[in-house]
Structures are given as structure tokens and as C-alpha cells.
C-alpha positions in Angstrom: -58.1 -157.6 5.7 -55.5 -156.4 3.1 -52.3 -158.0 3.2 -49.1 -156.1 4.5 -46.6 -155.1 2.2 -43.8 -157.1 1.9 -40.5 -155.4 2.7 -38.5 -156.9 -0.7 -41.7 -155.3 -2.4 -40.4 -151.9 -1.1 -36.7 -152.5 -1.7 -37.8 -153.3 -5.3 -39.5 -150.3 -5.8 -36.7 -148.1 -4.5 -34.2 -149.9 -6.6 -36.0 -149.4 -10.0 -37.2 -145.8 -9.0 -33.2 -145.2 -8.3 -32.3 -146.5 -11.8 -34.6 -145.4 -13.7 -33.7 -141.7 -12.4 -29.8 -143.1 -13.4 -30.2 -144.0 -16.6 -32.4 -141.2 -17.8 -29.5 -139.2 -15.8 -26.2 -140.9 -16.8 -27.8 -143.4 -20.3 -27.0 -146.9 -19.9 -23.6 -146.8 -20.6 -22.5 -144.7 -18.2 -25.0 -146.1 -15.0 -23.7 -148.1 -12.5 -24.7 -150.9 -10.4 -22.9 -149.1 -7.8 -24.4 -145.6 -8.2 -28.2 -147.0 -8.0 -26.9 -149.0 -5.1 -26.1 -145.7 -3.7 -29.3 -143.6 -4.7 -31.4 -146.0 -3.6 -29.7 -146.4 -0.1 -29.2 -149.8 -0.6 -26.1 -152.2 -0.7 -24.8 -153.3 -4.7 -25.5 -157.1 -3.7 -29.1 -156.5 -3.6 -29.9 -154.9 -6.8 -28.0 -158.1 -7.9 -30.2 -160.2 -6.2 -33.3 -159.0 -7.1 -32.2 -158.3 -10.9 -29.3 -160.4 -11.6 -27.4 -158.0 -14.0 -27.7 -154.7 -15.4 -29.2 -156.1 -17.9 -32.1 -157.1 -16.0 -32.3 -154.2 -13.9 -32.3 -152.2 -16.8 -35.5 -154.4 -18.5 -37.2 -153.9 -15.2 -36.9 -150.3 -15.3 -37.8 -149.8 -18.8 -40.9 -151.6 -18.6 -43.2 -149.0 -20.6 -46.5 -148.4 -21.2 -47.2 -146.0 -23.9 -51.0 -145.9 -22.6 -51.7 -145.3 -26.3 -54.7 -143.3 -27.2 -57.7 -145.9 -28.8 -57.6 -143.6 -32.2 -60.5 -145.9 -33.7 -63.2 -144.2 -32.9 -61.6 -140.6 -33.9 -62.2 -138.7 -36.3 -59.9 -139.9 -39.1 -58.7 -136.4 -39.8 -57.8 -136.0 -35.9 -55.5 -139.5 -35.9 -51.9 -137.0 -36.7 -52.6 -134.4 -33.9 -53.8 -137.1 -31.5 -50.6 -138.7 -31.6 -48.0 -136.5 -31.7 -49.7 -134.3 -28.5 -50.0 -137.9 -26.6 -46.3 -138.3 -27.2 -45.1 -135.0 -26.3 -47.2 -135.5 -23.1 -45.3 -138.6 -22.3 -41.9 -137.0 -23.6 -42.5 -134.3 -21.0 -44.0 -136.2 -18.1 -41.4 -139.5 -18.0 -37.8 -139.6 -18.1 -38.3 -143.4 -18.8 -38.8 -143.1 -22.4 -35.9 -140.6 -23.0 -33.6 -142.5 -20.9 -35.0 -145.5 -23.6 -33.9 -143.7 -26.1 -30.8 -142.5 -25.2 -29.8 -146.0 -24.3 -31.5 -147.8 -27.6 -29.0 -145.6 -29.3 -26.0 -147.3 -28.2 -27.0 -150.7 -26.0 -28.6 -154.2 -27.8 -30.5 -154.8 -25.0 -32.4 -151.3 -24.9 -32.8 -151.2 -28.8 -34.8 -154.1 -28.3 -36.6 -153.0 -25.8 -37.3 -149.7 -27.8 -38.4 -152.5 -31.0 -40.9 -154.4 -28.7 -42.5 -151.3 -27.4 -42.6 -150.3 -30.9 -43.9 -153.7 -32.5 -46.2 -154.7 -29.4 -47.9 -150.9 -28.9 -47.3 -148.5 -31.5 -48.0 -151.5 -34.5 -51.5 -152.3 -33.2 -52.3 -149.2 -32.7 -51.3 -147.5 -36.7 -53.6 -150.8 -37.9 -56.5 -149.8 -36.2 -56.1 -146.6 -38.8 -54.4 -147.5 -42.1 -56.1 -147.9 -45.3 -54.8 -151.5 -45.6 -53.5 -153.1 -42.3 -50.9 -155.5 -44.4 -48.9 -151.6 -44.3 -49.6 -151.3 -40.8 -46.1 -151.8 -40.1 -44.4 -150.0 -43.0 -46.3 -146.5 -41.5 -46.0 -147.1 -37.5 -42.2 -147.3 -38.5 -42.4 -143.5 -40.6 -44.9 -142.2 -37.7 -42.2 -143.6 -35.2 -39.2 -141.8 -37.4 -41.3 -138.3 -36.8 -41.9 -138.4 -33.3 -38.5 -140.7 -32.2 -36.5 -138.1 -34.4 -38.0 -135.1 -32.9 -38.0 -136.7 -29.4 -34.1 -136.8 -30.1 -33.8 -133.4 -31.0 -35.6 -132.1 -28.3 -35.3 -134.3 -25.2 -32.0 -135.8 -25.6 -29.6 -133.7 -28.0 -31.6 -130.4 -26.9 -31.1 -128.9 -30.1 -31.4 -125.5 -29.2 -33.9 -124.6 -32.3 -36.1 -127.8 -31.2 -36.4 -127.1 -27.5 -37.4 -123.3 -28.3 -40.3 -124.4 -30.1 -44.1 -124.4 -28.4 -46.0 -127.5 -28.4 -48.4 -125.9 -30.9 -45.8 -125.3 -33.2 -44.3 -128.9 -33.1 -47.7 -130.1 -32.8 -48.5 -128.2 -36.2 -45.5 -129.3 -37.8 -45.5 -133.0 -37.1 -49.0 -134.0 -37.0 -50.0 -133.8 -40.9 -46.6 -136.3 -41.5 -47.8 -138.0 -38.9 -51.3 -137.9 -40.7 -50.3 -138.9 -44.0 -47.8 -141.4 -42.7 -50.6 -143.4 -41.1 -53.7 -142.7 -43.1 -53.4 -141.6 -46.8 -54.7 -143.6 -49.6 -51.6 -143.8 -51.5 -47.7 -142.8 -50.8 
């Protein structure tokens, strides 16, 4: 016999499906304990007691897996175009990461959250690839500066020029830096 659900289990999920559609809506900033109260059809005083602050709400609802691609048994020469097409997939399919970085631009807390995802994910991930994994860090931060830069031009400013472009053609511009940030010999 399976167990019932537990009603606060339901209430939680509302609550951080409500926020999470707030703060990739309104950014951090500008999201309200109040307003995710309201989308989730809930009183204020309960997103407060299941996550204390905004804060907390906030690092509930940014919980993120990048569900990162294992890139050590490709192809070296595939490692570039592997990447950036699994990032544009997520870009396109989960508001959570934009909503990330639109708040990690402005807010302590969701920087950090941006620099564990980075450190605890991406990092492992580039050392699996690099010629020398002491660098591992050094090149997931210039692959990261590609694909977080294009991210903001595309998903959060909406350059016009950047969200006109095909996913081949970003693909085929980004993935040889992408390439050469994570596996070249030598700078």
C-alpha cells in the first residue's frame, strides 16, 4: 500500500510552482510574498511558514538541475555543440533558469545560487574534458561567459538581433568558443 499524500506536500508544491512562475515573471526584486500568496490561492502566512522568508522561498524554487550531458564518452570534437544545444534546450523549456539569471544579476542570494550551480555542475562537468583538470575551472567560467551571455541576450534582454536567430545559427556560432574554451591544448 502506497502512502497518501500529505496535504502540506501539495500546498508546497503549489507555492513554489506559483513562485517560480513570479520570479521568472516579475525577477526577484520585484516578486512578492503577497503575489505568490495570491497565484497560488493560498494565504501570505503560509508561504512564510513553510519557507520562512523570501529568501528561502526563493532557494526552494531555484533548486536546479542542469541534468548535464556525461560529455566523457563523446567524441572530443562533439564536446562545443553538445553543450551549447543542451543549454538552449533548457533555456527554452524552464523559465527557472532565466528567472536565475535575471535575479543573480541584481540579488546576493540568487548570484550565489547561480555560483553553486555553476561550481557544483558545470565545474565537474568541463574536467571531465579539459586537457589539464587544475584549468577545469578557469574554462567552465569562459564556457559559462558564452552561453550565460547569450542566455542574457536572448531570454532576458531579448535583444532583437539575438532572438531572431535559429538555433543552428547560435548553435554554429557558439559551439567552436565553446570548444576551444573547454578543450584546446593551449590558450
Amino acid at each position: 500500500m502506497t502512502a497518501k499524500p500529505r496535504r502540506s506536500d501539495a500546498t508546497r508544491a503549489k507555492i513554489l510552482a506559483a513562485a517560480r512562475d513570479r520570479f521568472a515573471a516579475d525577477g526577484y526584486e520585484r516578486a512578492t510574498i503577497r503575489a505568490i500568496a495570491r497565484d497560488a490561492e493560498i494565504d501570505p502566512s503560509m508561504v512564510m511558514r513553510y519557507y520562512g522568508s523570501k529568501e528561502g522561498l526563493f532557494a526552494a524554487a531555484s533548486a536546479f538541475d542542469l541534468r548535464l550531458p556525461d560529455l566523457s564518452d563523446l567524441p572530443r570534437d562533439t564536446v562545443g555543440r553538445t553543450l551549447v544545444e543542451h543549454f538552449l534546450d533548457r533555456w527554452e523549456e524552464d523559465e527557472v533558469l532565466t528567472a536565475l539569471l535575471r535575479a543573480g544579476v541584481t540579488n546576493a542570494a540568487a548570484a550565489e545560487r547561480m555560483r553553486e550551480i555553476f561550481r557544483d555542475q558545470l565545474g565537474p562537468v568541463a574536467a571531465t574534458v579539459c586537457p589539464d583538470r587544475r584549468e577545469a575551472p578557469r574554462r567552465a567560467a569562459l564556457a559559462a561567459s558564452q552561453i550565460l551571455g547569450m542566455a542574457m541576450a536572448r531570454y532576458v534582454l531579448r535583444f532583437p538581433p539575438a532572438v531572431a536567430m535559429t538555433r543552428r545559427e547560435l548553435t554554429e556560432w557558439l559551439a567552436p568558443t565553446v570548444q576551444r574554451y573547454l578543450t584546446a591544448r593551449e590558450c
